[in-house]
Backbone bond lengths (Angstrom), bond angles and torsions (degrees), N, CA, C in turn:
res aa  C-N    CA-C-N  psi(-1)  N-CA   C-N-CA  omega(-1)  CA-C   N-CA-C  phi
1 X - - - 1.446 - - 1.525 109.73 -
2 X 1.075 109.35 142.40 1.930 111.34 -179.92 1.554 91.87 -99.64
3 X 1.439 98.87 177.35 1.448 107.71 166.87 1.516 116.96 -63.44
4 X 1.561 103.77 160.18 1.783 93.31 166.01 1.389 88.03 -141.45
5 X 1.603 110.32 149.98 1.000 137.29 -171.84 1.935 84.95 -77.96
6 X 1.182 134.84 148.32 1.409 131.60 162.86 1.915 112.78 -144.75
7 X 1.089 116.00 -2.39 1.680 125.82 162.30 1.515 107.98 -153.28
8 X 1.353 102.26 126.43 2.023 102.84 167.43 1.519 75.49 -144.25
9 X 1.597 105.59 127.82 1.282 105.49 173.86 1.633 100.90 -152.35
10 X 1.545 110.63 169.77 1.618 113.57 168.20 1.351 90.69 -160.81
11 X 2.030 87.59 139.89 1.294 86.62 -165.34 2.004 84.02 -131.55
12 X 1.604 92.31 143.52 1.941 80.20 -169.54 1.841 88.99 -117.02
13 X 1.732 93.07 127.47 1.271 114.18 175.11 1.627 99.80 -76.65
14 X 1.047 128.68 -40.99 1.649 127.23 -155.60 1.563 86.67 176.80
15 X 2.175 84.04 166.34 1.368 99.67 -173.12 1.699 115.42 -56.39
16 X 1.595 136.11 -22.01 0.937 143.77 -179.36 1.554 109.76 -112.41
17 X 1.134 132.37 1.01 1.684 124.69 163.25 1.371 99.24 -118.33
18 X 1.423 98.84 155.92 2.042 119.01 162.39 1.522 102.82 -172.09
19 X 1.198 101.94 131.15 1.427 104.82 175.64 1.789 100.51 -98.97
20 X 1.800 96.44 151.99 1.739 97.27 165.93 1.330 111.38 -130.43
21 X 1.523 107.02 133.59 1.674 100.53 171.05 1.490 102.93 -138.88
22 X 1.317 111.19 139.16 1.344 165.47 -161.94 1.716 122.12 -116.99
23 X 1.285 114.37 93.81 1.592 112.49 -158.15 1.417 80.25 -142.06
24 X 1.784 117.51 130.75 1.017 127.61 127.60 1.479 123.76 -126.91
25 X 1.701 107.40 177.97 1.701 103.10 -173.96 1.665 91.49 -117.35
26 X 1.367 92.97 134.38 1.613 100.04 161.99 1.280 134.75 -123.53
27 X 1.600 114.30 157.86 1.575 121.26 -177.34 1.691 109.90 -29.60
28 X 1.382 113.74 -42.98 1.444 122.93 -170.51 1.188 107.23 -127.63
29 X 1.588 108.08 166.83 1.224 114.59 155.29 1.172 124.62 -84.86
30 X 1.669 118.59 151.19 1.323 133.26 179.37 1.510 105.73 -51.00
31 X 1.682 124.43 156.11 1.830 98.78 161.22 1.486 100.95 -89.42
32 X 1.232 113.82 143.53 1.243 139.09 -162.47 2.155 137.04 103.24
33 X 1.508 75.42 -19.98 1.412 95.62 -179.74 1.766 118.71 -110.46
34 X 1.190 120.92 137.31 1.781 117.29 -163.44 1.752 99.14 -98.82
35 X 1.499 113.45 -1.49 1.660 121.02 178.12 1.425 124.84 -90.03
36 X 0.935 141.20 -175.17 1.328 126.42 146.66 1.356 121.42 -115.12
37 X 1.216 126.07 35.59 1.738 135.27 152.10 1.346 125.34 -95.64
38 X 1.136 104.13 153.76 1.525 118.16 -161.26 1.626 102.04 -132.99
39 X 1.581 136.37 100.72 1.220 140.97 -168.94 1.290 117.10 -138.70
40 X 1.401 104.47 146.13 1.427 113.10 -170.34 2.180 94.53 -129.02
41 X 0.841 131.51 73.00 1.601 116.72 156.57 1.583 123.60 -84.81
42 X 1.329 108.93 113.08 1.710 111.40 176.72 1.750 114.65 -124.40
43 X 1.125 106.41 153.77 1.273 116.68 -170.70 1.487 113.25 -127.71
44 X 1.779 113.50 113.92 1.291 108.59 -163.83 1.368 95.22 -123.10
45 X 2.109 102.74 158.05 1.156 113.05 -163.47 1.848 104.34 -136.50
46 X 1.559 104.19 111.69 1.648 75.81 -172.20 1.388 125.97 58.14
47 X 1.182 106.15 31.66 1.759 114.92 163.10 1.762 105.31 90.60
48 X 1.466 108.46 -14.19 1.474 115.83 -177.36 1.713 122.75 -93.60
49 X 1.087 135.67 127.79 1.319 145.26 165.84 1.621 102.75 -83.60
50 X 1.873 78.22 94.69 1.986 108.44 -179.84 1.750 104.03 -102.79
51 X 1.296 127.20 20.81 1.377 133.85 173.92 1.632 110.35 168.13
52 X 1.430 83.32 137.06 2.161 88.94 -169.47 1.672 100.19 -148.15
53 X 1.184 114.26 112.26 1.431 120.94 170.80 1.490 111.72 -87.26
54 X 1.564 160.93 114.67 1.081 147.00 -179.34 1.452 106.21 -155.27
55 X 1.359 121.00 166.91 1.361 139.88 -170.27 1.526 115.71 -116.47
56 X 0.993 126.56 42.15 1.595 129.68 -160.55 1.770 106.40 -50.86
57 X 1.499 141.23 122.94 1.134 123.13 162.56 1.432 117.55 -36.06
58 X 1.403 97.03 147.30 1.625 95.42 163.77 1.653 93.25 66.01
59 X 1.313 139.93 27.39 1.700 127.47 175.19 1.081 74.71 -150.84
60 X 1.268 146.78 -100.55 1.689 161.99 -166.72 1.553 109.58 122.34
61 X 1.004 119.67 -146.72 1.699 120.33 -157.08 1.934 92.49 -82.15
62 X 1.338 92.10 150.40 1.570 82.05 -172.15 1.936 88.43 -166.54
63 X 1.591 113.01 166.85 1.457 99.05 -176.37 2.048 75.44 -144.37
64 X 1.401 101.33 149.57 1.716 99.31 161.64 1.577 101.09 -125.49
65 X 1.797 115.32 139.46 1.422 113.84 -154.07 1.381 71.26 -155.93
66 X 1.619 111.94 131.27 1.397 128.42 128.03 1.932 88.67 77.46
67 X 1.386 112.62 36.53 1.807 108.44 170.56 1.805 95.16 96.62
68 X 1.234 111.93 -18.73 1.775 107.41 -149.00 1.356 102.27 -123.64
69 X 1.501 115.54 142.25 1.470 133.38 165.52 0.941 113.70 -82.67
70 X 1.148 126.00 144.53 1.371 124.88 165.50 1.596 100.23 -141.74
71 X 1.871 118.52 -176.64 1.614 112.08 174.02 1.948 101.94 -96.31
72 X 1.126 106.28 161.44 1.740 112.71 -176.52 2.281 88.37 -116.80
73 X 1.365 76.51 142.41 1.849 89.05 172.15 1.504 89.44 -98.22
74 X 1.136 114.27 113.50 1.535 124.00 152.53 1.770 122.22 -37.23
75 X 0.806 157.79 -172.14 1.298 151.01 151.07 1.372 105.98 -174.40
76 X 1.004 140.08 -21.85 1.933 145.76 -116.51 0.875 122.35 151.93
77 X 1.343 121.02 160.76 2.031 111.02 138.25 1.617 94.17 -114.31
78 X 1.319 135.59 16.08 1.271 103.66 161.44 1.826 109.13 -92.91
79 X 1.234 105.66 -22.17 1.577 117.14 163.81 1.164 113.34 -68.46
80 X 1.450 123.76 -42.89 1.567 116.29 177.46 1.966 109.48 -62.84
81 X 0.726 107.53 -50.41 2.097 119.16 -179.11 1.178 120.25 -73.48
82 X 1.937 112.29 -5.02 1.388 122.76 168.17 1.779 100.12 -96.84
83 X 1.148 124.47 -22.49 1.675 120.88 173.11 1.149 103.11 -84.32
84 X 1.457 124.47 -28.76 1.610 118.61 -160.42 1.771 89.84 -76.74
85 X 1.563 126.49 -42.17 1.036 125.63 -177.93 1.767 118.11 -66.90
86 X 1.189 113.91 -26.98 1.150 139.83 177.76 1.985 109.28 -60.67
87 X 1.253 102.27 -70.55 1.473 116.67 156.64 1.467 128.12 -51.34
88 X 1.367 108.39 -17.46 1.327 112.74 -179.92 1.949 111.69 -93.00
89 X 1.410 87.19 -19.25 1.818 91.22 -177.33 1.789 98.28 -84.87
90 X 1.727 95.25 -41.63 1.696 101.60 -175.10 1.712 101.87 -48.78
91 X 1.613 126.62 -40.74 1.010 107.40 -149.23 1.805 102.50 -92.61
92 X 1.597 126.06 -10.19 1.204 130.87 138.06 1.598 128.78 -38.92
93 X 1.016 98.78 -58.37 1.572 100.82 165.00 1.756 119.09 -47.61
94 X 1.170 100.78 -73.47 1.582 115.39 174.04 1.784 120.92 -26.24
95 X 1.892 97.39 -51.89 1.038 119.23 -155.32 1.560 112.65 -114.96
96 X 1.611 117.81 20.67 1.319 111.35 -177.48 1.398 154.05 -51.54
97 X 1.125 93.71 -9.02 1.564 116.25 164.81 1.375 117.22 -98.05
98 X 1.192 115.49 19.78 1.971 117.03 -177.85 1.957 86.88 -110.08
């Protein structure tokens, strides 16, 4: 099996936000990752990437929020794109005057 591309999307919140996510499934797993998806969802603000969910080989599932890394529990991608959406309202809240 090759990879398959299965989400390339952009979605525009406003003239200065759009988030993009990027999901495919692959033959293997990444090293670092126990799945076989490979994802990139980021959320930009004013030219800035203010939230990034991704799977880097060799890093594994991981989310950067608010300056900071932290690790992401894989579960899905309908669980992964329900936090990314989740984080995306949190970071409205947080940030209402941006």
């Amino acid at each position: 099996m090759k990879a398959v591309e299965l989400v390339r999307t952009r979605i525009v919140y406003s003239e200065a936000a759009f988030a993009e996510l990027v999901l495919w499934q692959l033959p293997a797993p990444l090293p670092g990752s126990s799945h076989r998806f490979k994802y990139r969802l980021a959320y930009v603000v004013h030219g800035v990437c203010v939230l990034r969910y991704d799977n880097e080989a060799g890093k594994g599932d991981h989310r950067h929020y608010a300056g900071k890394e932290g690790a992401y529990a894989f579960t899905g991608p309908d669980k992964l794109i329900a936090a990314f959406q989740a984080d995306i309202a949190r970071w409205h809240r947080e940030n209402s005057d941006s």
